[in-house]
Backbone as CSV, one residue per row, in Angstrom:
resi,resn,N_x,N_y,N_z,CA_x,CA_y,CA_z,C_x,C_y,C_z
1,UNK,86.181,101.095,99.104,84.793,101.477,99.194,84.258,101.640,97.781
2,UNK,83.021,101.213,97.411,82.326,101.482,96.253,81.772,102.428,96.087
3,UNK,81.824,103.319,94.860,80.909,104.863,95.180,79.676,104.632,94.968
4,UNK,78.913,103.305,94.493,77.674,103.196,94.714,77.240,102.000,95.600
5,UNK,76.035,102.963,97.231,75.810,101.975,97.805,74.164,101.997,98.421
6,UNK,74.272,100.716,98.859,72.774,101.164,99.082,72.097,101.660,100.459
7,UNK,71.037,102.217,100.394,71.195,103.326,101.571,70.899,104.666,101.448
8,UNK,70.989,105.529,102.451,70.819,107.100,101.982,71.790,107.828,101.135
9,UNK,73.037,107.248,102.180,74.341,107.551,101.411,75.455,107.125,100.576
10,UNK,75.533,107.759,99.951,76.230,106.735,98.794,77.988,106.536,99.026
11,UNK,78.939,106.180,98.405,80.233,105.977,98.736,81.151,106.991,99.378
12,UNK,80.779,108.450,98.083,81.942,109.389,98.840,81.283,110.227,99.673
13,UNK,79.867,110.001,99.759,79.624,111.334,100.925,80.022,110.195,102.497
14,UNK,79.534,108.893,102.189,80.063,107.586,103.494,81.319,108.272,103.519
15,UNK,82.341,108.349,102.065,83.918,108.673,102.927,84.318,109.414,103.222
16,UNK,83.617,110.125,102.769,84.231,111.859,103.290,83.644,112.221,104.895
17,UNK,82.451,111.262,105.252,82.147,111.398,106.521,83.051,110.500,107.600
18,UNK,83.694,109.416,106.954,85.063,108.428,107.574,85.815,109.339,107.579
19,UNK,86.469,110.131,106.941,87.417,110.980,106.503,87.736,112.082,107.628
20,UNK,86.414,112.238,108.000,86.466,113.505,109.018,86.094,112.658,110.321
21,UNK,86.513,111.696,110.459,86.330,111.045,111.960,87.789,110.150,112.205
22,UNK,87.911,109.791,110.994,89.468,108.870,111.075,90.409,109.261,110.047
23,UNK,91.689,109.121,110.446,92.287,109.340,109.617,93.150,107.441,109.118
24,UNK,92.475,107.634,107.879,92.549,105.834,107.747,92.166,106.004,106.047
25,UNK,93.416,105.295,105.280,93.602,105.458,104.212,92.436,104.548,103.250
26,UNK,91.899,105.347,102.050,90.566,104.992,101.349,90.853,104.610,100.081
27,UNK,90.528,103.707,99.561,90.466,103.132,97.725,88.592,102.768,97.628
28,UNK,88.555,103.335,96.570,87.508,103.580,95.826,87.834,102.444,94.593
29,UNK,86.716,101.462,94.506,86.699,100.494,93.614,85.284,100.607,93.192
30,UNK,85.527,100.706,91.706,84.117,101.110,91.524,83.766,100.654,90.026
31,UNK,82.297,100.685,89.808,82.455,100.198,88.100,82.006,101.464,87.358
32,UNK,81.734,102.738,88.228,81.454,103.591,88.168,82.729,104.755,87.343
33,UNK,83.278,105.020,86.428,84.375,104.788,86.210,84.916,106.290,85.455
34,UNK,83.313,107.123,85.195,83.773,108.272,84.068,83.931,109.330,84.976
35,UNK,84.574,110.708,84.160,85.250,111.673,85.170,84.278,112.429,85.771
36,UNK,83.030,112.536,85.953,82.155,113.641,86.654,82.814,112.247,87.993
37,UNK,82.163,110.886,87.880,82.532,110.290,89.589,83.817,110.336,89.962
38,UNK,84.533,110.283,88.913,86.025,110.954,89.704,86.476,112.074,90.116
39,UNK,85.842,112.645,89.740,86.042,114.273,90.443,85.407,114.036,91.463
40,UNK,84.430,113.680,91.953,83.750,113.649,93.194,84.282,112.913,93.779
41,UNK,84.824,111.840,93.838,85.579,111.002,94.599,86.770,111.438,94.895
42,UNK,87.285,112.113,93.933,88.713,112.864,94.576,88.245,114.233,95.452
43,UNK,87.538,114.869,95.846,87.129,115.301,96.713,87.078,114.536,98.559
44,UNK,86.848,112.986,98.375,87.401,112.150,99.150,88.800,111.822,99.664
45,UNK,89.511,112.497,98.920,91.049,112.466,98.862,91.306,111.060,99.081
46,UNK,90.923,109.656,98.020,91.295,108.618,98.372,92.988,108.640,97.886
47,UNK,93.352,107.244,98.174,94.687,106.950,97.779,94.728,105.742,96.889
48,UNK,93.760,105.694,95.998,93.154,104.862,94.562,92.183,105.365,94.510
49,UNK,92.182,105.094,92.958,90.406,104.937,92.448,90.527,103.848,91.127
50,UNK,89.933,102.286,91.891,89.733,101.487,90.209,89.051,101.304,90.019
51,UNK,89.093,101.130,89.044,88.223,100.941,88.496,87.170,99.068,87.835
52,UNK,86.162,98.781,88.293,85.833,97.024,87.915,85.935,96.718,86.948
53,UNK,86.023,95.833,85.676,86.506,94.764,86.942,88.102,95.187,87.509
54,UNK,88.577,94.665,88.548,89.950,95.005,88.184,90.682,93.418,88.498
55,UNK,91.998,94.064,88.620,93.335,92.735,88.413,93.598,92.961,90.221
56,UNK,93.404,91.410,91.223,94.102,91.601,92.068,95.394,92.064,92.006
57,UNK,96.237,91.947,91.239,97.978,92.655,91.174,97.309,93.734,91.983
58,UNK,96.694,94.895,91.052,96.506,96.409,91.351,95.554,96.713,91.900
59,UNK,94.423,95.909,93.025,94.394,95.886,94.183,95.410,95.590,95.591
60,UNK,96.330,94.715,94.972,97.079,94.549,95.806,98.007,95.882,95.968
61,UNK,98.820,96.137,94.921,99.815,97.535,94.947,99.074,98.487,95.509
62,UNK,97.678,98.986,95.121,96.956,99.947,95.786,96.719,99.464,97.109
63,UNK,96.595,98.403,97.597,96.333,98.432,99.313,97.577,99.028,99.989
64,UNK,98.833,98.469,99.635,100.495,98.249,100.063,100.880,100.010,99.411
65,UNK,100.047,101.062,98.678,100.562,102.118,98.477,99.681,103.118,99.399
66,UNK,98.548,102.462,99.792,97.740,103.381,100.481,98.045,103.258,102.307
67,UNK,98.742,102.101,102.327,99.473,102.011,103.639,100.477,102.622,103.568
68,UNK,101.824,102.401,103.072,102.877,103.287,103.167,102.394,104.662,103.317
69,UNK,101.795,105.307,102.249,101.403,106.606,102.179,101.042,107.322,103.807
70,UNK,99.891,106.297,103.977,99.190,106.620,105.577,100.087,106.925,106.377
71,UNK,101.836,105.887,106.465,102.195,105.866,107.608,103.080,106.640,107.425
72,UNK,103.908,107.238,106.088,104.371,108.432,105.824,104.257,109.670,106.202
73,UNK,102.641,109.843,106.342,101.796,111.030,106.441,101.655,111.052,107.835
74,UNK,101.542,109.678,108.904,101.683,110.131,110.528,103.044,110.104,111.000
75,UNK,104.336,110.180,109.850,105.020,110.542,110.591,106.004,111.613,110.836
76,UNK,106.825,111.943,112.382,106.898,113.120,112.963,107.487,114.025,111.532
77,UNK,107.530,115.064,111.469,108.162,116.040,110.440,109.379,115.771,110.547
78,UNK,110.076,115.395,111.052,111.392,115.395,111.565,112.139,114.386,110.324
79,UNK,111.331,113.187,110.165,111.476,112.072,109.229,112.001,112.926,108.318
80,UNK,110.673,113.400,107.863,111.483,114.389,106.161,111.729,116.022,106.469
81,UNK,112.441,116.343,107.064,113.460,117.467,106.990,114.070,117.616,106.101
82,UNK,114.927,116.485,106.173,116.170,116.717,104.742,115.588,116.896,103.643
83,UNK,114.150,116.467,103.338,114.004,116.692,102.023,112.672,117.631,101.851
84,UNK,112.739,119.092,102.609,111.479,119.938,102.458,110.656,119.802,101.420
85,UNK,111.462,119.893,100.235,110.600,120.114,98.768,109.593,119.244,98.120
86,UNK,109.892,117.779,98.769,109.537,116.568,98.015,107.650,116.675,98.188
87,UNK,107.569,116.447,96.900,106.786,116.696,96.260,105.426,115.581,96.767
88,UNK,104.272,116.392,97.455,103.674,115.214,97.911,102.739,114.193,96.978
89,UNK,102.146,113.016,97.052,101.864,111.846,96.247,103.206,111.565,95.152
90,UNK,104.291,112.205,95.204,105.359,111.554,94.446,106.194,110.448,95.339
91,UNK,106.762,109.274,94.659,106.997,108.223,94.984,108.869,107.930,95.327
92,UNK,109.200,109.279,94.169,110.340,108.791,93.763,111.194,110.537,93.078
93,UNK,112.341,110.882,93.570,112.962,112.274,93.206,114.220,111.954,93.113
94,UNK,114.998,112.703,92.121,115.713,112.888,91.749,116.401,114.229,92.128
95,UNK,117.978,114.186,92.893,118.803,115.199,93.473,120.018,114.827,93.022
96,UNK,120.721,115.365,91.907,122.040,114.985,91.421,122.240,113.978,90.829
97,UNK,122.781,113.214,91.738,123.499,111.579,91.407,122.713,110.629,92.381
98,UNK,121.414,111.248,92.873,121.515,110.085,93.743,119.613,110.333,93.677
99,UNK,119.098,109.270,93.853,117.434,109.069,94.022,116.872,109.315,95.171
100,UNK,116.000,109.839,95.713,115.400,109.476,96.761,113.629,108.740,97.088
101,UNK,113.702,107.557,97.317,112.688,106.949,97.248,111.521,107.093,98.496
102,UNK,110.462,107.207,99.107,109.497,106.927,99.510,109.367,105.370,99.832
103,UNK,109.979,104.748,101.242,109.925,103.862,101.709,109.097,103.545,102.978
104,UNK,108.203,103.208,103.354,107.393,103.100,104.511,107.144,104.694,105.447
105,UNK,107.722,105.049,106.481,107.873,106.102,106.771,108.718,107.038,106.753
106,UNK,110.173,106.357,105.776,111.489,107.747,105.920,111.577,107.482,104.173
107,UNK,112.992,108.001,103.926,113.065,107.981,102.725,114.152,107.115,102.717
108,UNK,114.758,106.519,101.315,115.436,105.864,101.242,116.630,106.792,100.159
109,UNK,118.060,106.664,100.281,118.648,107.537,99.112,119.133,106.241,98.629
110,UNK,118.708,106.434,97.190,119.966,105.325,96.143,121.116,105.861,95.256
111,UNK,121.942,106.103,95.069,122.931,106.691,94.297,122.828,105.466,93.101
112,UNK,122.722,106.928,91.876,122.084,106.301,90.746,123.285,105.017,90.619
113,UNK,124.675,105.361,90.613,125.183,104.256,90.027,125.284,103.110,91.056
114,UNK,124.246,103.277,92.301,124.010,101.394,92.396,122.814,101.059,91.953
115,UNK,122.652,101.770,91.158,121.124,101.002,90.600,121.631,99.998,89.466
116,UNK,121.470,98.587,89.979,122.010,97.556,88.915,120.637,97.532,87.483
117,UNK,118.917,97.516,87.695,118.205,97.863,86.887,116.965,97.998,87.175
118,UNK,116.330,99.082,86.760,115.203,99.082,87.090,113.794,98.258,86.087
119,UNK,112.833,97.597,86.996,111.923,96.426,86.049,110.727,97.308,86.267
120,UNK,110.002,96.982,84.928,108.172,97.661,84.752,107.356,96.429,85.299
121,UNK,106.326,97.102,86.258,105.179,96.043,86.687,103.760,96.724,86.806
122,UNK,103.390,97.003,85.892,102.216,97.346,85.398,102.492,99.094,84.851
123,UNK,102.025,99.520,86.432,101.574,101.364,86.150,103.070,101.801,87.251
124,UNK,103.850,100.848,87.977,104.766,100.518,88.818,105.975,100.159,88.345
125,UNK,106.636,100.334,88.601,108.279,99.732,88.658,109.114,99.833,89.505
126,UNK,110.161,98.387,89.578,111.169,98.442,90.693,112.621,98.596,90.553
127,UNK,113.278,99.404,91.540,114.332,100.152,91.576,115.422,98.849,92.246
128,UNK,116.487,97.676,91.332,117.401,96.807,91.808,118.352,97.403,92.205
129,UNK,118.878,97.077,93.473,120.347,97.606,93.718,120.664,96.032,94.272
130,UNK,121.899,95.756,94.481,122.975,94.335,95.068,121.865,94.405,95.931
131,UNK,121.394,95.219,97.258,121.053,94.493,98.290,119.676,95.051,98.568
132,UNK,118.837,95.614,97.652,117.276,95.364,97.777,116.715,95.940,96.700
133,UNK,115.106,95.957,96.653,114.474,95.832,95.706,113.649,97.200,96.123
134,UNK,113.387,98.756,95.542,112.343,99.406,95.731,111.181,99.537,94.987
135,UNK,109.512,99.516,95.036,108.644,100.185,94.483,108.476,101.423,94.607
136,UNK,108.241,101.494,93.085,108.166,103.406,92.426,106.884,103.177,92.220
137,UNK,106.156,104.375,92.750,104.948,104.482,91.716,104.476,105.133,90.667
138,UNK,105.947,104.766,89.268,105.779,105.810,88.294,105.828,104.355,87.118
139,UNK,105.044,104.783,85.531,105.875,103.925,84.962,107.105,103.588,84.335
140,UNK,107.797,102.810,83.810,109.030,102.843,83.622,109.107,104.011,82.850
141,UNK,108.599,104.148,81.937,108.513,105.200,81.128,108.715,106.705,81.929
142,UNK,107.883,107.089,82.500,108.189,107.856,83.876,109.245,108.068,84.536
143,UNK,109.467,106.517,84.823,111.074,106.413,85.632,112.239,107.138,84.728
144,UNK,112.243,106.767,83.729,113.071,106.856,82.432,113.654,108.311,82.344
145,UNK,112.499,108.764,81.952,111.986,110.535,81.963,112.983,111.230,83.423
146,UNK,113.059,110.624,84.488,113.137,111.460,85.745,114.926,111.569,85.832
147,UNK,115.236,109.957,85.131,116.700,110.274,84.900,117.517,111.361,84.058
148,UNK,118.638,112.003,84.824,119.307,112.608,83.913,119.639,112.227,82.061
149,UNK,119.484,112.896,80.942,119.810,112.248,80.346,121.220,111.718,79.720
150,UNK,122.139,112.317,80.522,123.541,111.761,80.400,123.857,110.303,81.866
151,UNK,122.888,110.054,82.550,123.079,108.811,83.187,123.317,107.790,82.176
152,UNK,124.102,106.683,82.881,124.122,105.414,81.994,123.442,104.477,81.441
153,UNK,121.881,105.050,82.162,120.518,103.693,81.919,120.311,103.625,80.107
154,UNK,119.939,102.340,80.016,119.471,101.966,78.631,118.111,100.264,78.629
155,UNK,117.429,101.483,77.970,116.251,100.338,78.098,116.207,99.267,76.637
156,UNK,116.430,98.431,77.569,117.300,97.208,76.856,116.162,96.417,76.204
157,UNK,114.887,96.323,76.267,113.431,96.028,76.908,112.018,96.674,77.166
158,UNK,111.069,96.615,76.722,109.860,97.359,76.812,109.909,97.080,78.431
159,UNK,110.121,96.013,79.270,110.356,95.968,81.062,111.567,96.374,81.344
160,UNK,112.533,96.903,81.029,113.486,97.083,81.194,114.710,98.300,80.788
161,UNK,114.978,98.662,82.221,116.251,99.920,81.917,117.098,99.014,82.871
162,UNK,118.520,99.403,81.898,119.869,98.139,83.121,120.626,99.593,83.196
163,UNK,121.369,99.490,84.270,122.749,100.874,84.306,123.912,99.616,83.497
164,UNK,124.519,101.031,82.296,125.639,100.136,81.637,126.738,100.056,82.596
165,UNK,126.631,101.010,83.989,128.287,101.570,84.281,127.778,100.579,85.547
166,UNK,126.985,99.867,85.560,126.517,98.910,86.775,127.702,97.478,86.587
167,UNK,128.560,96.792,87.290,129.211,95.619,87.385,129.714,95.603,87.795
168,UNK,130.645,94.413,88.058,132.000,93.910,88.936,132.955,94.302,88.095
């Protein structure tokens, strides 16, 4: 949704009136871009705000993060039990030796040492193990930060952290 539209009402009072009739996840694309409209728009509680022009990439990641999120959020409590604490709009936590990721509606655990490497893709990065690929929504830099600092990662690469203790 654009926060400027034409009409009586403009974007976020339109979403905040969607908001209270559906529960149906909102991105705010706008050229409108300085912080008085972002404060008001986060009052919308969207799940983006970009700013124009932008890069389909990060329309795309923002559609595919504002879905997961949605379907996270309708589901039963039961899903995340195990993990009371987790921190909400976080993507990605750290418990010991092992990750826990934010995957569609449950969580996913990775134990750090199958993480073969994690790659930067924009404001995003993905978590490699042998047999799949996760999106974080932190940047690598971020990612970096969340690891212990006696883990084995080494960023080999401005895109790139590899685990050294990762191989055959």
């Amino acid at each position: 949704m654009d926060v400027q539209l034409a009409g009586l009402l403009d974007g976020v009072e339109t979403a905040m009136r969607v908001r209270s009739e559906y529960d149906i996840p909102l991105i705010f694309l706008t050229s409108n871009s300085d912080d008085a409209t972002f404060r008001r728009a986060r009052e919308a509680e969207p799940s983006a705000f970009l700013s124009k022009p932008f890069r389909g990439r990060d329309l795309t990641f923002a559609i595919e993060l504002a879905l997961r999120s949605s379907a996270a959020a309708r589901a039963s409590p039961a899903t995340l039990t195990a993990l009371p604490d987790f921190p909400r709009g976080e993507s990605a936590m750290l418990f010991q030796d092992r990750l826990f990721i934010r995957v569609k509606e449950r969580l996913a655990r990775i134990m750090l040492k199958d993480i073969l490497w994690v790659e930067a893709d924009d404001y995003y990065c993905w978590v490699c193990t042998r047999s799949q690929k996760y999106l974080v929504t932190k940047t690598l830099k971020r990612f970096g930060k969340l690891l212990p600092q006696e883990a084995p990662f080494f960023r080999c690469h401005r895109s790139y952290l590899v685990n050294l203790q990762a191989g055959d």
